[in-house]
C-alpha positions as a printed NumPy array, in Angstrom:
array([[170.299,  50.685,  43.716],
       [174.072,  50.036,  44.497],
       [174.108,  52.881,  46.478],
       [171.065,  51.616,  48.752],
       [172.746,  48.748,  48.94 ],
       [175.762,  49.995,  50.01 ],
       [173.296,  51.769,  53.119],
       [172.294,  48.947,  54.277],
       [175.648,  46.675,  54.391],
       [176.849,  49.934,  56.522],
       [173.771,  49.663,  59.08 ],
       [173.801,  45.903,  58.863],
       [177.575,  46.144,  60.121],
       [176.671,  48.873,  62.514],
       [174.037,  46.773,  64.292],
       [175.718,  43.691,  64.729],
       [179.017,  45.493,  66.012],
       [176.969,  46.997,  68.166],
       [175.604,  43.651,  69.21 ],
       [178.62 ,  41.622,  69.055],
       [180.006,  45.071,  71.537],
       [176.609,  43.985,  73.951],
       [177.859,  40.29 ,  73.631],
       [181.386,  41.393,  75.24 ],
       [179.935,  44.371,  77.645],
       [178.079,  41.149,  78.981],
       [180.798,  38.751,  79.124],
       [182.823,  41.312,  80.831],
       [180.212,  41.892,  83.384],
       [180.021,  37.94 ,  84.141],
       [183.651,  37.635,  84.453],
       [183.738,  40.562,  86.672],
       [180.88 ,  38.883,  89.268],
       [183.024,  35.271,  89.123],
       [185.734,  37.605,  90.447],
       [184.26 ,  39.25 ,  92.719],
       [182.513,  36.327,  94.391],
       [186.158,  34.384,  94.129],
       [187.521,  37.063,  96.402],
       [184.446,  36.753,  98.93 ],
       [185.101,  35.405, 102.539],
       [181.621,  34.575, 104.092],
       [181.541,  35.27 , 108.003],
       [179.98 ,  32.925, 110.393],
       [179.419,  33.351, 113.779],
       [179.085,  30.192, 116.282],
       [178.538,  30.476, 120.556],
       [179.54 ,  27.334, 123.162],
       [176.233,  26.075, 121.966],
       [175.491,  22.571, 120.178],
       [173.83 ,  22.35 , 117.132],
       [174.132,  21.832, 113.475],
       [176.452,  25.147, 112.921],
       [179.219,  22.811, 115.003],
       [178.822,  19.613, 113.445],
       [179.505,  21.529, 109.718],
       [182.36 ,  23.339, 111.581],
       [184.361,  20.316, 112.632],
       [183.289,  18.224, 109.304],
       [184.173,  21.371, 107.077],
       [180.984,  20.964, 105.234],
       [180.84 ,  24.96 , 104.59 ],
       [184.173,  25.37 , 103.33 ],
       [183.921,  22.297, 101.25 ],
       [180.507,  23.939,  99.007],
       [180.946,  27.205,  98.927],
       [184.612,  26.364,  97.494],
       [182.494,  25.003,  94.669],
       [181.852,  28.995,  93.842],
       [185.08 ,  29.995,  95.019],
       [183.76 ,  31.614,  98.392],
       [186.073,  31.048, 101.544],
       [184.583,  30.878, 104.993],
       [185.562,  32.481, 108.418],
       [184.229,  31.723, 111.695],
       [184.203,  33.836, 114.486],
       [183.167,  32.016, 118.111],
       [180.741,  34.614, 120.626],
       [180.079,  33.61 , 124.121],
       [176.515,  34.598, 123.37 ],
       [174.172,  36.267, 121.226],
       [174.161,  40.074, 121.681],
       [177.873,  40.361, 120.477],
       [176.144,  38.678, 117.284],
       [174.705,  42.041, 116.66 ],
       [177.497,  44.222, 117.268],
       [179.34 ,  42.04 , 114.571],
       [176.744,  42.472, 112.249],
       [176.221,  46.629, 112.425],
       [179.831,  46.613, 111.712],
       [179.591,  44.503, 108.59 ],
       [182.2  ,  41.597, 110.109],
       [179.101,  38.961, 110.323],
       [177.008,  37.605, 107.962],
       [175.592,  34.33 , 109.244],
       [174.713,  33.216, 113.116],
       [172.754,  31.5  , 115.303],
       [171.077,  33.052, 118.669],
       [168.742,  33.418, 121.033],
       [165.116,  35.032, 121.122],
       [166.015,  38.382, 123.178],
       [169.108,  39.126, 121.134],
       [167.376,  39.795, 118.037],
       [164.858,  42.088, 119.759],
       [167.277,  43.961, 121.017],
       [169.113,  44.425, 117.703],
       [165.984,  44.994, 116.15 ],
       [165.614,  47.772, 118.713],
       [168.863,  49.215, 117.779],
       [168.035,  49.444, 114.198],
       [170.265,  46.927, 113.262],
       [170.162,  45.14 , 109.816],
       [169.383,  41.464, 109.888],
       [166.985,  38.929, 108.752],
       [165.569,  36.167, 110.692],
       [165.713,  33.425, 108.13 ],
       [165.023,  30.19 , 109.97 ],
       [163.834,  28.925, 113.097],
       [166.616,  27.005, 114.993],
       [164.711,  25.511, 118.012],
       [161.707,  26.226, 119.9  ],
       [163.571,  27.149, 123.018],
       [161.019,  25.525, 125.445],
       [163.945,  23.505, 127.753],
       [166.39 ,  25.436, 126.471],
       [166.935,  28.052, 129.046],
       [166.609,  27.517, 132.63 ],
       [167.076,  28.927, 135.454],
       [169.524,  26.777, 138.218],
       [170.147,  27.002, 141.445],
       [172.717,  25.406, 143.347],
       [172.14 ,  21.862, 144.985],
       [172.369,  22.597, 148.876],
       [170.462,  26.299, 147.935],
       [167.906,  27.112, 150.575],
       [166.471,  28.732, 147.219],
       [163.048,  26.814, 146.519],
       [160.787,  28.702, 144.335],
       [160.725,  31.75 , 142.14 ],
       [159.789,  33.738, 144.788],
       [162.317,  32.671, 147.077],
       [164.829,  35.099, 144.493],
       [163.945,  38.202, 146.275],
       [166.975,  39.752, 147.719],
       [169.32 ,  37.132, 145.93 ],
       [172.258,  37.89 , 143.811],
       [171.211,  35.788, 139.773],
       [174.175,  35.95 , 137.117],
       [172.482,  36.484, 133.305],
       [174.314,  37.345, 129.946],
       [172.644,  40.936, 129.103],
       [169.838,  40.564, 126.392],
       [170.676,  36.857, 126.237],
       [167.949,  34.134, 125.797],
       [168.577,  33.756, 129.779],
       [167.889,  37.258, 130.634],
       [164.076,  37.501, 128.876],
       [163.119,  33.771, 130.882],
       [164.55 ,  35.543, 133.977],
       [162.796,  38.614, 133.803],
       [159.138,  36.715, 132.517],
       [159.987,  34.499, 135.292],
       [160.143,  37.261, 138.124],
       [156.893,  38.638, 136.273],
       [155.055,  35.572, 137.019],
       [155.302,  35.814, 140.622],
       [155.229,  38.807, 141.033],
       [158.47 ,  40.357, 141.721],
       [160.136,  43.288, 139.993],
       [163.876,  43.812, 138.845],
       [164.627,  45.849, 141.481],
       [163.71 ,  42.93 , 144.158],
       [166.896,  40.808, 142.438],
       [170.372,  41.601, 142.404],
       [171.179,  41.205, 138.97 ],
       [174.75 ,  40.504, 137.507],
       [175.649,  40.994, 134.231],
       [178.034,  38.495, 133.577],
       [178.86 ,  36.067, 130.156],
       [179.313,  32.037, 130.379],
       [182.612,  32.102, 131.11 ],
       [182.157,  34.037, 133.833],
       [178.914,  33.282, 135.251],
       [179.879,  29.568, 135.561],
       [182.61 ,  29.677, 138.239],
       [180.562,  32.417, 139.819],
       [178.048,  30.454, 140.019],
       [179.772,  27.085, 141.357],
       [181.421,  29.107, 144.157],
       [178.442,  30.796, 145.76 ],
       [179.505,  34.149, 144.3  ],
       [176.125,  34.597, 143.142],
       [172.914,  32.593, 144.288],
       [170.848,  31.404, 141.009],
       [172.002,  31.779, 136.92 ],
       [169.794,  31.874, 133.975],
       [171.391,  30.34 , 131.263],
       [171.112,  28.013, 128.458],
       [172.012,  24.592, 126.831],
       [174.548,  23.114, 127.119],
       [175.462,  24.819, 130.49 ],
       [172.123,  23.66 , 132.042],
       [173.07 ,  19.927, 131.248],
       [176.503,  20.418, 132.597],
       [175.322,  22.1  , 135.741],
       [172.472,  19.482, 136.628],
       [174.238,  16.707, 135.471],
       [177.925,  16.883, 136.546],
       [176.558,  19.401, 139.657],
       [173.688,  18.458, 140.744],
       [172.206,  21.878, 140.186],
       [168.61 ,  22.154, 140.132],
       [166.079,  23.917, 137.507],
       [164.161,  26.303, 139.266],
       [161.929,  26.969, 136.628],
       [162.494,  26.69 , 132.624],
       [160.933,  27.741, 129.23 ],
       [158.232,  24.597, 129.709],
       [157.205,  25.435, 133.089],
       [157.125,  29.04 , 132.856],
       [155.017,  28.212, 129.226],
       [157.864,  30.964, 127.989],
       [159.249,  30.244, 124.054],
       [162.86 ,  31.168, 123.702],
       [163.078,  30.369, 119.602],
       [166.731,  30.271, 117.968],
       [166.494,  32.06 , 114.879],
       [169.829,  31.705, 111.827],
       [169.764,  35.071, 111.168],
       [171.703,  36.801, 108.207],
       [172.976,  40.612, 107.543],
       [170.337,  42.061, 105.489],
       [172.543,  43.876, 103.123],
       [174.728,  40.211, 102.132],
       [170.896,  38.907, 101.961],
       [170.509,  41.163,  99.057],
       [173.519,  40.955,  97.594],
       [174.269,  37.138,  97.379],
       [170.702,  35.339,  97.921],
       [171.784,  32.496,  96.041],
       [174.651,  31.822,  98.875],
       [172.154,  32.759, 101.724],
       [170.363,  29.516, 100.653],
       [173.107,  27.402,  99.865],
       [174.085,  27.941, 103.458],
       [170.375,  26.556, 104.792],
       [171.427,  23.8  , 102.724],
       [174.127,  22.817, 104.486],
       [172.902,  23.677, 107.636],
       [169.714,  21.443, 106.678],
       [172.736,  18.783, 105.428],
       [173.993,  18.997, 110.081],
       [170.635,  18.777, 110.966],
       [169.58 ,  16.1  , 109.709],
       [172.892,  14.244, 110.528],
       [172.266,  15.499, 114.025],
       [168.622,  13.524, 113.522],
       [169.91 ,  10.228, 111.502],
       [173.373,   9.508, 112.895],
       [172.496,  10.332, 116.866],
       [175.407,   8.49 , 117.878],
       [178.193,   9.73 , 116.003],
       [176.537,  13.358, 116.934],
       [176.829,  12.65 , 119.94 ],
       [180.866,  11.921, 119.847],
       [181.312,  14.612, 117.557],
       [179.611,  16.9  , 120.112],
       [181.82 ,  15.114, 122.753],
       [184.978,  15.16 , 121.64 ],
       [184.71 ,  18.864, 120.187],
       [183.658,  20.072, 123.811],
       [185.254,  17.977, 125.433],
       [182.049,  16.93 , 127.416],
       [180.475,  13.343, 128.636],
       [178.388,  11.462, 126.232],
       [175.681,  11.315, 128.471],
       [175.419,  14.874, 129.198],
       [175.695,  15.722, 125.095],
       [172.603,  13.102, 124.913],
       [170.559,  15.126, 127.267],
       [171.51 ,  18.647, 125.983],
       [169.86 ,  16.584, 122.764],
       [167.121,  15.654, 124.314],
       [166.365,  19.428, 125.416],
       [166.822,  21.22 , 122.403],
       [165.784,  19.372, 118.958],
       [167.882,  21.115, 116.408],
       [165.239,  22.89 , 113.765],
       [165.578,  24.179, 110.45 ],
       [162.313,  25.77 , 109.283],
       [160.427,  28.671, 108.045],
       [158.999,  30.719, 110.849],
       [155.695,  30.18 , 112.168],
       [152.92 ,  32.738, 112.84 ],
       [153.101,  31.31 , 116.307],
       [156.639,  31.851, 116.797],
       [155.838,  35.408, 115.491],
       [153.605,  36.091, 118.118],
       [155.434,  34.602, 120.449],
       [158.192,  37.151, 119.801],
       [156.326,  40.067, 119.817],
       [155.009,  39.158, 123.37 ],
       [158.291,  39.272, 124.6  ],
       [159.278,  42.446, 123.111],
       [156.401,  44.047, 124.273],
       [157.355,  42.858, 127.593],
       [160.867,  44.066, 127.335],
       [159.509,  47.431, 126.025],
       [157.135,  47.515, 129.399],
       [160.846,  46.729, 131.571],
       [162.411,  49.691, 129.553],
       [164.995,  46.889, 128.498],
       [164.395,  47.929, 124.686],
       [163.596,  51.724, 124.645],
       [161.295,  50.952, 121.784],
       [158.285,  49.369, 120.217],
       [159.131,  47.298, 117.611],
       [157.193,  44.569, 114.979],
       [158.73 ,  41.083, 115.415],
       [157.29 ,  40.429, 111.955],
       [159.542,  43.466, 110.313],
       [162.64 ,  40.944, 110.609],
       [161.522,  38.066, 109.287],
       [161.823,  36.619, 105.884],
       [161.205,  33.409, 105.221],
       [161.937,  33.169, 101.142],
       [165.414,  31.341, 101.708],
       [164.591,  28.701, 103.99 ],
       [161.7  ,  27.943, 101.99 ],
       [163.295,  27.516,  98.722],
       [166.655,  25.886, 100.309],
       [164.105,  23.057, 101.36 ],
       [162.195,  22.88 ,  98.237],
       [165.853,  22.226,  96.417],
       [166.922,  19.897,  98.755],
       [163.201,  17.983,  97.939],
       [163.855,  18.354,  94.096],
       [167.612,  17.082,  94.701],
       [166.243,  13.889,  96.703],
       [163.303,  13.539,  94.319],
       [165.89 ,  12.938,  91.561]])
């Protein structure tokens, strides 16, 4: 009897050593993860563009939560979207915000991202502009002319469905390849004869130049979406920080919406640009922050399937492959329970 006894004392002691040795393999594991997410530095990418990644920039709002899990936060400004991508396939990005034709090029290149919001529709977005005093009057008055566009930008796919509509091909245009900061002086001098281009350089150009749209996303009935797009591989690893960043995002956005005003100097002052042409950019592209629509969808795989027919992607691809709309949709959902509090 003693002896049995004595059994089970030993097993009973056994078990909950090896428990209490769980307990700490566990603990040890924890402690490791809060290190390893202390030493993180999350890697956002902003263009010229503005929007609700600049108003969180200037007011700090992403250092300020994702201190709260001891996450820092580098930004990295891109003149436009395509470096994005090269960023991303070399790990250095995890977060951005760009145009329609970027991401279907990087899709193209195999690249690893995830479109996890839309960011606008795009419609008046992009235009393309032509000089004042240009004899240039409609699309088709491009043949021949020299027309400045950021390779795989947002500008170059409403160029090319643009020549499309009226029948011209590439070949009829003399296309340069050149980035904002390029393409704007060109462009003011006579250098080249038309640019496609985006907000807030359309604005600038109409406003403070008297440039005029020759055509735009509206009038061409052409959607050039913004997507926040992540690097799939930090999607997997930290999905709890992919959708405390929608949250703050949401948090610009809707400051951006409620406090137009104050946007609108914030905007000013950070680009140095006139309050009346930061009111119009406004007015042209409504910041979003939603999950992405069928439509949208759709509306993307037309244009890659265009691209693919111009050779620009060497490719088919499935828009739908890079999509995933999980985060934005439970970064809203929190926000509602938060508010519903």
């Amino acid at each position: 009897m003693i002896r049995n006894i004595k059994i089970s004392v030993l097993i009973l002691t056994a078990m909950v050593m090896a428990i209490l040795a769980g307990c700490a393999s566990k603990e040890t594991t924890a402690s490791e993860k809060k290190e390893n997410k202390e030493n993180l530095t999350i890697n956002i990418g902003i263009q010229q563009s503005l929007g609700p990644l600049l108003i969180a920039k200037e007011k700090g709002w992403f250092e300020e939560e994702f201190k709260k899990v001891g996450v820092k936060v580098k930004w990295t400004v891109f003149q436009s979207g395509p470096p994005h991508f090269e960023a991303l396939a070399a790990n250095r990005l995890d977060f951005g915000a760009v145009g329609n034709s970027p991401v279907i090029a990087g899709q193209a290149a195999n690249i690893q991202f995830k479109e996890i919001a839309l960011a606008s529709d795009g419609l008046k977005g992009n235009a393309i502009l032509v000089r004042k005093d240009s004899s240039i009057q409609t699309l088709k008055d491009l043949k021949g002319k020299k027309i400045a566009v950021a390779k795989g930008s947002s500008g170059f796919n409403v160029l090319y469905r643009a020549l499309d509509k009226v029948g011209l091909k590439p070949e009829d245009v003399k296309v340069i390849q050149l980035q904002p900061d390029e393409a704007q002086p060109a462009f003011e001098t006579g250098a080249v004869d038309a640019w496609s281009i985006w907000e807030p350089f359309v604005s600038l150009q109409t406003i403070q130049k008297d440039a005029r749209i020759l055509a735009d996303g509206a009038s061409l009935n052409v959607y050039s979406p913004g997507f926040v797009i992540a690097r799939t591989a930090f999607t997997k690893e930290h999905p709890e920080l992919v959708v405390r960043f929608l949250k703050v995002y949401e948090k610009a956005r809707l400051f951006e919406k409620e406090n137009r005003t104050e946007a609108i100097e914030l905007y000013a002052n950070a680009k140095k640009i006139d309050k009346d042409i930061v009111g119009h950019i406004l007015e042209n592209n409504e910041a979003l922050n939603l999950p992405i629509t069928e439509e949208i969808i759709q509306a993307q795989q037309d244009t890659a399937d265009f691209q693919y027919s111009l050779q620009a992607i060497t490719k088919k691809i499935d828009a739908s492959q890079v999509v995933d709309n999980s985060y934005i949709k439970q970064a809203l959902q929190e926000i509602k329970e938060e508010q519903n509090k």
